[in-house]
N, C-alpha and C positions, 0 to 999 in steps of 0.2 A: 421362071422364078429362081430365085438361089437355090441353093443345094449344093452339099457335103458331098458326094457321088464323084468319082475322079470321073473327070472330063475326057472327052479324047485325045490319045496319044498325038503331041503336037511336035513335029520337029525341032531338035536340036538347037537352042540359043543359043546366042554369040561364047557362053562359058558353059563349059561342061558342069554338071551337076555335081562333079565333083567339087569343083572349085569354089561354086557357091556355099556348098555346103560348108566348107572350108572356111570362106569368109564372114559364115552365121555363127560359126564355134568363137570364130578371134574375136569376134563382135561383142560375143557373152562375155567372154572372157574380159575385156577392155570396159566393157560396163560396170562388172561386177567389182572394178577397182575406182571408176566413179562414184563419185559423191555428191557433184552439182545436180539439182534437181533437173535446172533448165538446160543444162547441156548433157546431162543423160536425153530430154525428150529429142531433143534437136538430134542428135547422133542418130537415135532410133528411128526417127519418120526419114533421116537422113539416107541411111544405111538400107532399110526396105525399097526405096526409090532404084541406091543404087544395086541392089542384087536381084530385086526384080527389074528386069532387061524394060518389060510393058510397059510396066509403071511411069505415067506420066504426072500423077497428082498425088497426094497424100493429105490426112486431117488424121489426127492423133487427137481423143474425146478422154478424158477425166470425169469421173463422176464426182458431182460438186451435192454432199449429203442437207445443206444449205438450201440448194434451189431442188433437191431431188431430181435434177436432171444430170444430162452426160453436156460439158461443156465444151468447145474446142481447146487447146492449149498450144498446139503450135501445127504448124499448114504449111504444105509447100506445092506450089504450082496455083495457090488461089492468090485473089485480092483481098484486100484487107478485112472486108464487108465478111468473108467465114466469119470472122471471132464474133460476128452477131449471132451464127448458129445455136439454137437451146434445144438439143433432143432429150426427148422424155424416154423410158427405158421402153424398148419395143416397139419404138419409131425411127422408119429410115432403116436404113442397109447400119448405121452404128448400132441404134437401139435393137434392133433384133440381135444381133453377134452379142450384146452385151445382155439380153436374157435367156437366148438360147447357150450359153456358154462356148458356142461351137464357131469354126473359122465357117461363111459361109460363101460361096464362088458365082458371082452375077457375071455369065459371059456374055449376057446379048443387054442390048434397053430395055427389052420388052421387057426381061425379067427384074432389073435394077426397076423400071416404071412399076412394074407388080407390089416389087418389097415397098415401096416409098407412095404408095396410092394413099394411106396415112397419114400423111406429115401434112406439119401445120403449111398453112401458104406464106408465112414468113419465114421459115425455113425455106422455100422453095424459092423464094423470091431473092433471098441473102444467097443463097446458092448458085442463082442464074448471075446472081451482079459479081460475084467473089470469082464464077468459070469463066466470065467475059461473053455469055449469053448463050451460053449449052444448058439446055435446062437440065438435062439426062448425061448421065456417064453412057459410053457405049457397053464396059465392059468394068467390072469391078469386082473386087476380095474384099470383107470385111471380117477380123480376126478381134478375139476381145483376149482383155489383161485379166487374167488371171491367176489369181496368187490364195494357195491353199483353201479352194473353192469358193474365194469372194472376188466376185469382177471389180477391177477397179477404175473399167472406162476399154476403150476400141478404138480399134485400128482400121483405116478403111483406107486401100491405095487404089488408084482408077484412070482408065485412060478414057480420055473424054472425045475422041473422034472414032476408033475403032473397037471392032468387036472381034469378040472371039482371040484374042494375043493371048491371055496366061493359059496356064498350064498345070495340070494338078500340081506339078514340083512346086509351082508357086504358092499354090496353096499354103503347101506344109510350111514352107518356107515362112511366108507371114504366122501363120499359127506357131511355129518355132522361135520367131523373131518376138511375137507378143508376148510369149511368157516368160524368156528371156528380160522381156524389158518389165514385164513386172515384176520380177524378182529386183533388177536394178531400181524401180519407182520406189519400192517395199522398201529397200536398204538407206536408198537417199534419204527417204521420210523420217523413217529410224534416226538416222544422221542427223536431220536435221531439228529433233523432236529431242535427242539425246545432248545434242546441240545449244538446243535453246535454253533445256534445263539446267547445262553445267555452267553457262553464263546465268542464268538467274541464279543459280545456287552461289556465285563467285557474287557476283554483286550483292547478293542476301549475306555472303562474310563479310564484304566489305562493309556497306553499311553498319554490319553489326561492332566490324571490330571501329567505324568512327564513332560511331553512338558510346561504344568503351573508352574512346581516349577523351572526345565530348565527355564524360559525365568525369572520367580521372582530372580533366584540366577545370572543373566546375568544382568537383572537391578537393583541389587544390588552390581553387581563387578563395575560395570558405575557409582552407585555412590557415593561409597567409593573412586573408584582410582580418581575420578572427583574431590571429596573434598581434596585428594592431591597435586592436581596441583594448584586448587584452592585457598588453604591456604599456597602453598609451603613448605609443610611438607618435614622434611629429607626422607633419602632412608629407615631409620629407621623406620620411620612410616609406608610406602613402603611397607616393608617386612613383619611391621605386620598385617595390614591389608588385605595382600594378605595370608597369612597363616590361619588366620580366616576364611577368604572366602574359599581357599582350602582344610582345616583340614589338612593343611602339614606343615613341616617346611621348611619355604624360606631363602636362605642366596644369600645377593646381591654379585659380586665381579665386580674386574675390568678385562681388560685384562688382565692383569697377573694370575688374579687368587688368587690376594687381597681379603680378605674379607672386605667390606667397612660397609653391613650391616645383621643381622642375627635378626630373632624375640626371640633370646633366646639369654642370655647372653654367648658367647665361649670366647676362650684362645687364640683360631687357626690362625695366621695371614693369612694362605692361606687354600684354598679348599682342598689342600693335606692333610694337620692336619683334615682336620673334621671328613675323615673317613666315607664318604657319601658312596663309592663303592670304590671296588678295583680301585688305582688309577691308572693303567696303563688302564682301562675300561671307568674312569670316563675324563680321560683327551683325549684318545680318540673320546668320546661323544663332549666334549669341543671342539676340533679343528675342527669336520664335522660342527655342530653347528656354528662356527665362518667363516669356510670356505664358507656353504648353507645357513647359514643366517635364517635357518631354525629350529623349534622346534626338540628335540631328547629327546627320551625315551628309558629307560634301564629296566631291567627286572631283578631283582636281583635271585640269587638262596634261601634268605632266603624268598623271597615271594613280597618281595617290589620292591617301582619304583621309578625312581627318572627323574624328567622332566627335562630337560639344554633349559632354551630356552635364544638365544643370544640377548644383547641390540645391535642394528644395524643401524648404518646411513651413509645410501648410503651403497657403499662397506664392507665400514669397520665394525667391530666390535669393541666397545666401553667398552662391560665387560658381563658379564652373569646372569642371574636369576637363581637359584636354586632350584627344589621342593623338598623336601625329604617323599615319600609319603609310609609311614611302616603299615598305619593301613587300608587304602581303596587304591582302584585302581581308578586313576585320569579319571576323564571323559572327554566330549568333554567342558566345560564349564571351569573346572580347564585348562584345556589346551587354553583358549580364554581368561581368566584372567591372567593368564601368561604371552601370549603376550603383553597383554592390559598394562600389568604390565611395560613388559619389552620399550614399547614404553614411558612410563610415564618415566623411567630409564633414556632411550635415552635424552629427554631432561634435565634431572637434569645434565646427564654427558657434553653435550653439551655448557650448562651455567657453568660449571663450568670448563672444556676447555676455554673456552671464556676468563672470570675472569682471569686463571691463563698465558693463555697466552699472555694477556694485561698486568698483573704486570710485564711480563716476558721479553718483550721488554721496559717497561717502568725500569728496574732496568740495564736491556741492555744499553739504554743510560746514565745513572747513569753512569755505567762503563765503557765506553769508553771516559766521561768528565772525570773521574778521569786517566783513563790510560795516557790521554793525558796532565796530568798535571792541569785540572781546577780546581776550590776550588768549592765546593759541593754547593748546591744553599742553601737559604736561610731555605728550607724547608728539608734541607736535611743537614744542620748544624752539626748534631750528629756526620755525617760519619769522623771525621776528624783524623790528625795520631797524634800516630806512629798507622800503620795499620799490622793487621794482615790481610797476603796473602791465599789462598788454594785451586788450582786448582787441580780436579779431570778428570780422566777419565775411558775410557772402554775400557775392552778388550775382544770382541766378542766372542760366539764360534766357534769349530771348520769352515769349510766353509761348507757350506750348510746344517747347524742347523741356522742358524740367524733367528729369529721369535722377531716380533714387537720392529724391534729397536726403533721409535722414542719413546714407553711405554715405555719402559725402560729406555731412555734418561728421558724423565718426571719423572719417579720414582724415579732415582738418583739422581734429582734436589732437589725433596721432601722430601728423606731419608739425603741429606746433608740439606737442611736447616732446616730439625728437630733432626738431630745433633749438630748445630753448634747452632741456638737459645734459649741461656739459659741464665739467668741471665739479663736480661735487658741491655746484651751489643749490641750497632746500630750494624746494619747487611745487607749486599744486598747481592743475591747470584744470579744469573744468570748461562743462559749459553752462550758461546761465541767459535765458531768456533767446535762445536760437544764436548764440555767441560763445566764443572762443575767449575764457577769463584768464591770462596764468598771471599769478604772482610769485615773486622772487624775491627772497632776503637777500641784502648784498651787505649784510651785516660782516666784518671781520673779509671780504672777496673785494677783486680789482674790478671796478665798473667800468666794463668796457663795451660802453653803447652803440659803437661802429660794428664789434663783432656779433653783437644781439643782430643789429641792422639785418648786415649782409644773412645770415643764417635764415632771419625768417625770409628775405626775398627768395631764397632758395624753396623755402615750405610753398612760399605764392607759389613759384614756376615750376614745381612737383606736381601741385594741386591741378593746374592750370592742363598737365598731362594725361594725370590722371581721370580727370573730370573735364573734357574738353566743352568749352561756353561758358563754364564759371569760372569767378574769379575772387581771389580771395584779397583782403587789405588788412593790415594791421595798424593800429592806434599804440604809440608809446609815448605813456605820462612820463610826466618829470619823475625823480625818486620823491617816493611818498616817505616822510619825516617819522610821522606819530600812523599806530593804527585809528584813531578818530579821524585824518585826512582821507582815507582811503576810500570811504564811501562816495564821499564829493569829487574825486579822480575819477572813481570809475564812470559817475554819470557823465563827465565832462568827456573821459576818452570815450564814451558813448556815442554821444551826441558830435562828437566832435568828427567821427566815420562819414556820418549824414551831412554835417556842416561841409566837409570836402567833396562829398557826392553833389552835392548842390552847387558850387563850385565848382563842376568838373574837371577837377584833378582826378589821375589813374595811376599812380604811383602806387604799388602794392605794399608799403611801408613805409610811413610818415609819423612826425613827432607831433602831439600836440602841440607845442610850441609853433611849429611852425606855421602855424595858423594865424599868429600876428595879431594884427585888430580886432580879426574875429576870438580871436582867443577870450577877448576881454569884453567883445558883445556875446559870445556866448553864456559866459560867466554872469555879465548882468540879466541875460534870457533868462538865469536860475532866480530870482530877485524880484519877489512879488510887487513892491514898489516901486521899482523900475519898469514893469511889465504895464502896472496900471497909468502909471504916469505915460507912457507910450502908446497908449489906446488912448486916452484924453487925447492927444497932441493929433492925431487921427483919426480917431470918429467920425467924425463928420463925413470925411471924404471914404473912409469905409460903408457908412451908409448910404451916400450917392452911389456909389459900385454895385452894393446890392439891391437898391429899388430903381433904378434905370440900368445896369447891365454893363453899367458903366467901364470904364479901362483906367481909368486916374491911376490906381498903385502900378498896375503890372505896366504904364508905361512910363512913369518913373522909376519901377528896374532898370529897364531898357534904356532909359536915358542914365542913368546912373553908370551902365556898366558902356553904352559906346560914345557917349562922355560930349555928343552933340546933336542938336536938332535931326539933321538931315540924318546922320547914321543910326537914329533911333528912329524915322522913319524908314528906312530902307528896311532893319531887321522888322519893324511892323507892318511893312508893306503898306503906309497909309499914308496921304499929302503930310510933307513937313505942316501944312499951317494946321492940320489935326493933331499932330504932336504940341503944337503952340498953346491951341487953345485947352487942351488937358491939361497941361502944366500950368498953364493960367487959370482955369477953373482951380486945379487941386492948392495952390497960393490963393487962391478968394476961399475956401473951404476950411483952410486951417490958420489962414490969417499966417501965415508965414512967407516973407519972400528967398527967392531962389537966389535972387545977384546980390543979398546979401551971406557971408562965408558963415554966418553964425547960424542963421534961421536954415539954410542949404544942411549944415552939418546935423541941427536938431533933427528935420525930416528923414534925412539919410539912415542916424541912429535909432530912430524911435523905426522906423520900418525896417530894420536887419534886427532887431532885438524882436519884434513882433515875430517876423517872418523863423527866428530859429526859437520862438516859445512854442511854435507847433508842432516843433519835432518830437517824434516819439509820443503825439497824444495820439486819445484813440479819436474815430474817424470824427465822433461828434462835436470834437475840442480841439476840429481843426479849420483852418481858413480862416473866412469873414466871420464865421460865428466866433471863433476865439477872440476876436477883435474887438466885438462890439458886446461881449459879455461884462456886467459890471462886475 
């Protein structure tokens, strides 16, 4: 069995005992300036191998206070299968050295099989697969670490074919070698315990001091954006102070997607010229944004990011904040000043809604005292004629693209009256029934109709950028003489929008005048006795249309406008002799012929005077029923 008891005096090993001894002191000594955990253990099981001459094997055990056992930590001369090893304290040649406190010396198997009749059979079996199928050491020391009377795990080296090779010297040797090396385990630990905590303490300053410069750079966004509301600085200011604070570039816009303010001077009237990101990417960011009311951030492929955060009240959205961030990536503070930003936004667009929609109803009544024939108040003396007229309107996109009509409508207002104000001639420009009204005194000013022209084509092809799918037109009446003509102008340039839509002309600026014949069946479309004389002359053949399903009128459009049989069948798609007999039925129905030019022109008139009486009713006062109403 083991036992402390020096052994028999064995002959002289290959080194004298001096020399080992020798090489146990430099050993301490080269530890005790170590610091790696795992290369102090490696040294050690290293170092015992080589000073004991026998030593064929080695297993160095740590006691793991987790599993309350002794675990291997590093092995030399086994297979891998040792680090399955789990001894419990007081099993096997380790467990005993680690509760007896004592180095203990197994020279023969019998006595190694003695100490180990204990052990689990999966130790025993990790054991035999780890020796390569020794079940038994022949011969074996097993010495334990310990450090100021706490073990902290055991040494065990072993020659796995012979018996009887160590030697008391060896003994002491490993018992000399163990506490050695637990004093080096003790220090590394230390090390690495004193280690651990000077970097959490270093990272506990850091944090602390970002969390200080976080909260300094938060209450210096509070009180920059504070001194903007405070001094009601433009968006201009806005943008640059928020650009400073973020190290980005900010560009304010509106809903549209206007540029209103930028901290660097651009060219770009919308967020598409600027070239912040792909704009199919960038304008998608844009409508979640406007849709969630919520911050959005993009991630570019050249490495940048660009923040959208929406100006938002209530519902709606009011316009956007832009970041352009190409040299750092935005943190959580750049993203709270943003907001901060875009709330400060909120209200400047708010009061400036306000403003404009107060002058808007105030220049509204303006215009309905003048439609109705009063003479302009005393404060408003300028407005007087001959007046120039100019009703504008929209034409939406296709169905189900319409995005922020009433923006749009605002926009038009704004792009026609910074078309139209120039020169110091009086001006009101409103809107009036989903329409763009201006009127302009040219009393004592040079009328100059070409330059009115060209300026609003420019407001279309603004608008047309701004708002891409809509499209806007302008109506310019003659100059209006007296304010009692003015009423009658404005329905005519009304109507006269819709008469050219039906028409299909697209010129975004056209004269009434230019309207021609229709100019003067318009004018009779206003003319109740013309209208009813016009339905006489038609009835009939209106009411075959509506109690068989009939085609008579709409294919005498179509013959009217491809001016013969065959090309007004072709656009109807049906036998010319079907075109024949409709135009022969609707001459039996009104008693009028076609090959004469006089009864040809009646029909012609009396259905283009009907056809533009329906404009602008509402839906029940329109079609056949308007026709065949007495």
């Amino acid at each position: 069995m083991g036992r402390s008891a020096t052994p028999p005096t064995r002959p002289e090993s290959r080194r004298s005992e001096l020399d080992r001894l020798g090489a146990l002191i430099e050993l301490s000594r080269s530890l005790t300036a170590e610091l790696d955990l795992e290369e102090i253990i490696h040294r050690i099981l290293d170092s015992a191998i080589r000073i004991i001459p026998a030593a064929e094997a080695g297993i160095l055990f740590l006691y793991d206070p987790d599993r309350r056992a002794l675990v291997v930590n590093h092995a030399i001369g086994f297979g891998p299968s040792v680090y399955d090893l789990v001894v419990k304290p007081g099993e096997g040649l380790s467990g005993r050295a680690f509760m007896t406190r004592q180095a203990e010396f197994y020279p023969q198997r019998s006595d190694v099989v003695l100490a180990m009749q204990g052990a689990q059979s999966s130790n025993l079996e990790a054991f035999t697969e780890a020796s390569g199928g020794t079940d038994y050491p022949q011969s074996a020391i097993a010495a334990p670490l310990i450090y100021k009377g706490d073990a902290l795990g055991a040494m065990v080296v072993e020659n796995l074919y012979r018996a009887e090779v160590f030697e008391p010297f060896d003994v002491r040797l490993l018992d000399g070698l163990a506490q050695a090396a637990a004093i080096a385990i003790v220090n590394a630990r230390l090390y690495t315990a004193e280690r651990a905590s000077r970097l959490k303490l270093e990272a506990l300053n850091e944090e602390i001091r970002f969390q200080r410069d976080q909260l300094e750079r938060r209450l210096q966004v509070q009180d920059s954006l504070a001194e903007v509301v405070r001094d009601d600085l433009p968006l201009g200011a806005l943008a640059t102070r928020l650009a400073r604070i973020t190290q980005a570039s900010v560009v304010v816009s509106d809903g549209l997607y206007r540029v209103l303010a930028c901290d660097r001077s651009v060219a770009a009237e919308t967020l598409r010229e600027l070239s912040l990101a792909p704009w199919p990417t960038l304008q998608a960011a844009l409508r979640q944004a406007g849709l969630t009311r919520a911050r959005q951030q993009l991630e570019l492929e050249d490495g940048g990011t660009v923040l959208v955060c929406p100006v938002s009240v209530g519902s709606e959205s009011l316009g956007f904040i832009v970041l352009d961030c190409r040299h750092r990536r935005p943190d959580a503070v750049d993203g709270a000043a943003a907001d901060s930003a875009a709330l400060v936004a909120a209200a400047h667009f708010l009061r400036e809604r306000a403003l404009e929609e107060g002058e808007i109803r105030r220049r509204g009544a303006l215009l309905e005292r003048l439609l109705r024939g009063e003479a302009p108040s005393p404060a408003e003396a300028m407005l007087q004629p001959p007046l120039r007229l100019t009703v504008g309107a929209l034409r939406p996109p296709p169905e189900g693209q319409q995005e922020h009509n009433a923006r749009v409508l605002r926009t038009f207002l704004a792009l026609t009256q910074e078309a139209l104000a120039t020169g110091g001639v009086p001006l009101t420009v409103t809107l009036r029934e989903g329409r763009v009204v201006a009127v302009q005194s040219l009393a004592g000013t040079r009328r100059d109709a070409e330059r009115v022209r060209l300026r609003l084509e420019e407001a279309a092809e603004r608008l047309s950028r701004l708002a891409p799918g809509w499209q806007a037109v302008y109506a310019l009446e003659d100059d209006v003489p007296e304010l009692a003509d003015l009423a009658a102008a404005h329905d005519e340039a009304r109507l006269a929008i819709e008469v050219r839509e039906r028409l299909g002309r697209r010129e975004p600026v056209f004269t009434v005048r230019s309207l021609g014949a229709y100019r003067l069946i318009l004018r009779s479309a206003s003319g109740a006795e013309v209208v009813e004389l016009c339905r006489r002359v038609l009835r009939a053949a209106v009411e075959h249309d509506l109690h068989r399903r009939g085609m008579l009128l709409d294919t005498f459009r179509t013959y009217l406008e491809a001016g013969a049989v065959k090309a007004t069948a072709i656009r109807l798609r049906v036998h010319p002799h079907t075109v024949e007999y409709r135009l022969r039925r609707l001459q039996e129905l009104t008693g009028l012929d076609l090959r004469r030019p006089e009864d040809r022109l009646t029909l012609e008139l009396a259905l283009r005077v009907l056809d533009l009486a329906t404009i602008g009713k509402e839906p029940s006062k329109t079609g056949m029923a308007l026709f065949i109403e007495p």
